[in-house]
C-alpha positions in Angstrom: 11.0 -8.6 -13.2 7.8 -10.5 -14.9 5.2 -8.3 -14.2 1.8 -9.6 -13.7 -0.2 -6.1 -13.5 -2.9 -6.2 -10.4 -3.9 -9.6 -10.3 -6.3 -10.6 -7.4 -4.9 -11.8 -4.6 -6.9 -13.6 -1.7 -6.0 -14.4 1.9 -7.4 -15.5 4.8 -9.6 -12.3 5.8 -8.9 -9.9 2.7 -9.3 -10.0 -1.1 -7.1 -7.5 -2.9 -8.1 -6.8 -6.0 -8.1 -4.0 -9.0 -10.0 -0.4 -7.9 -13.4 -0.3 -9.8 -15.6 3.1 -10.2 -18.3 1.7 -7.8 -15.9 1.6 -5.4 -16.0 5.2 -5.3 -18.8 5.6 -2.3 -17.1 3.2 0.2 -13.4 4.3 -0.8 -14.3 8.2 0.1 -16.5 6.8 3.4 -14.3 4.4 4.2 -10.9 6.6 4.7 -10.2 8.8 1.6 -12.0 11.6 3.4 -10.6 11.4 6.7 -7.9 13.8 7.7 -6.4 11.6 10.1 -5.7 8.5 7.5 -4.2 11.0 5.3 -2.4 13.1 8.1 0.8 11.0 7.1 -0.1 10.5 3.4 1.0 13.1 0.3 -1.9 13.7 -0.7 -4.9 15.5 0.8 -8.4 14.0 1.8 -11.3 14.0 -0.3 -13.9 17.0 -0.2 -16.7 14.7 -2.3 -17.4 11.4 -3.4 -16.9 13.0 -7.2 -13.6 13.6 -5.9 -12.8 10.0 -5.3 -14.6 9.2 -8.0 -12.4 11.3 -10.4 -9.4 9.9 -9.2 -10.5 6.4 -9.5 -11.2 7.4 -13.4 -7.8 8.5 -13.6 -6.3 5.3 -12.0 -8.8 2.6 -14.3 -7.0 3.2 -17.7 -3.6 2.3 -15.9 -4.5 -1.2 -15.0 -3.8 -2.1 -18.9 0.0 -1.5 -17.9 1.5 -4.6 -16.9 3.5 -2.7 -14.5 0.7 -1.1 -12.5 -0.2 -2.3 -9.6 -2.9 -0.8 -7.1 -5.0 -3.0 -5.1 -8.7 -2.2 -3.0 -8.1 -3.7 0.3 -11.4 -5.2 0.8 -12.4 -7.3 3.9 -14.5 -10.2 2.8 -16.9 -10.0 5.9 -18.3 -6.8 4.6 -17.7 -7.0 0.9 -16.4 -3.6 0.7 -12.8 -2.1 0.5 -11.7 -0.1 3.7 -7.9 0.5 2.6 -5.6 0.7 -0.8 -2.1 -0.7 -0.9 0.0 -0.4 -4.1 3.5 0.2 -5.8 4.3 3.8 -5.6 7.3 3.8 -6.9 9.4 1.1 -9.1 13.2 0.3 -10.5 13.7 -2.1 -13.0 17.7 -1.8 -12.6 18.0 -3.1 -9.1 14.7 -5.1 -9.2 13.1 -3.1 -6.3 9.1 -2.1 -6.0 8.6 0.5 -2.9 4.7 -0.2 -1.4 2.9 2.3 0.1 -1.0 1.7 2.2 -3.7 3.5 3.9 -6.3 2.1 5.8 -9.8 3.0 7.2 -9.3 4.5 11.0 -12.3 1.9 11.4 -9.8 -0.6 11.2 -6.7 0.2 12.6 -4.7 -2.1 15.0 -6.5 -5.1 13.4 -3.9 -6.7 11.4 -5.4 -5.8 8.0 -2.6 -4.0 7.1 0.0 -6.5 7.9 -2.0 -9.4 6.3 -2.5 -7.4 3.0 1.0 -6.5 3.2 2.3 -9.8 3.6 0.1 -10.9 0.8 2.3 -8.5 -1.7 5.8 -9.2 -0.3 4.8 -13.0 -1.1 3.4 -12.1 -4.6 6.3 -9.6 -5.7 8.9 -12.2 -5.0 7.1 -15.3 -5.9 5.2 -14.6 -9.2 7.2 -10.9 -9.8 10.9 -12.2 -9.2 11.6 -8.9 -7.2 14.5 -8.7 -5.5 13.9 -6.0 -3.1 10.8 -4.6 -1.4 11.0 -1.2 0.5 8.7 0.9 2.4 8.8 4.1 4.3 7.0 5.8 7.1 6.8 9.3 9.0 8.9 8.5 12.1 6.2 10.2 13.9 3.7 7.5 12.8 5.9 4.3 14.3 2.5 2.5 13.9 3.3 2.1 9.9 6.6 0.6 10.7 5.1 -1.8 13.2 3.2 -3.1 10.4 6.9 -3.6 7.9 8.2 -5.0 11.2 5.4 -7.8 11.2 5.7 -8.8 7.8 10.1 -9.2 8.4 10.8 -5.8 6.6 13.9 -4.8 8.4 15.0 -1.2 9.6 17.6 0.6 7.0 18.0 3.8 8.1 15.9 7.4 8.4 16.2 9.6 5.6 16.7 13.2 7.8 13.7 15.3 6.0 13.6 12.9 2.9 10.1 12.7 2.0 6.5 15.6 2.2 3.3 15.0 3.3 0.3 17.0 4.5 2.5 17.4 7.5 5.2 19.3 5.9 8.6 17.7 5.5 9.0 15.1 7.4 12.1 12.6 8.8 11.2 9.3 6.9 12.5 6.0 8.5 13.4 2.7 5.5 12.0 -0.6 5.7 13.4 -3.1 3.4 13.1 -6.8 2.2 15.3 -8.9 0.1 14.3 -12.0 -1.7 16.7 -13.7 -0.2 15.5 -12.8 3.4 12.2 -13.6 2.8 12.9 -17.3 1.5 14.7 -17.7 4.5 11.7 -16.4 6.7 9.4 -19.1 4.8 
């Protein structure tokens, strides 16, 4: 793959772009202190704005790698990021980069996902040369996989207690895209 790193990325509602520490504020407001955004995520919500704060200083030094990607969803009409979507996990041997997203409950069931979602599939295999694009969701949040659905991920299977989250254990059902689908989809 020819990495790019997290480059922005504009469509028609949303710019994605690299995390910055004044994004800390809006980031803890906006959903990384809300329990039931991060009911289905691995990690927990944030107790304090320092919190967020901290983890954004963790994250900034990583944008150097070329490798790294992790984009603030932010919706232009407000100038300010209500969601993160990134690469969680990576494979260089079968050309493969697994997304995973979180949004403000503000703005749920608004598309925001999808669009920013779509925006990365078209990025990883038009500027990345990935060949395959996987995500995975709690099957008891079928609202995630809605959103794969949208942007042509296709159903691969559920992993029987495959993956955690503040949930416990949990069955985890596979979306996937191949580069070859997606050309055909354009």
């Amino acid at each position: 793959m020819n990495h790019l790193g997290t480059v922005k990325i504009e469509t028609e509602r949303l710019l994605l772009r690299p995390f910055v520490i004044g994004d800390a504020e809006k980031m803890y407001e906006n959903w990384a202190n809300d329990p039931e955004v991060t009911k289905h995520l691995s990690w927990p919500p944030h107790s304090t704005s320092d919190q967020t704060r901290e983890i954004l200083g963790q994250w900034l030094p990583l944008y150097a790698n070329s490798n790294y990607y992790n984009w603030a969803v932010v919706l232009k009409d407000i100038n300010e990021p209500v969601g993160n979507i990134s690469s969680v996990h990576q494979s260089e041997d079968i050309e493969m980069l697994q997304i995973g997203y979180c949004i403000g409950r503000l703005w749920w069931h608004r598309g925001i996902t999808s669009e920013a979602l779509a925006a990365l599939i078209g990025f990883f295999f038009e500027q990345v040369g990935a060949n395959r694009i996987e995500a995975f969701h709690d099957i008891n949040n079928p609202n995630s996989g809605k959103v794969m659905q949208k942007c042509g991920m296709q159903y691969e299977g559920t992993m029987r207690q495959g993956k955690i989250s503040n949930q416990g254990i949990y069955d985890a059902a596979c979306y996937a895209i191949l580069a070859g689908d997606y050309l055909k989809q354009k």
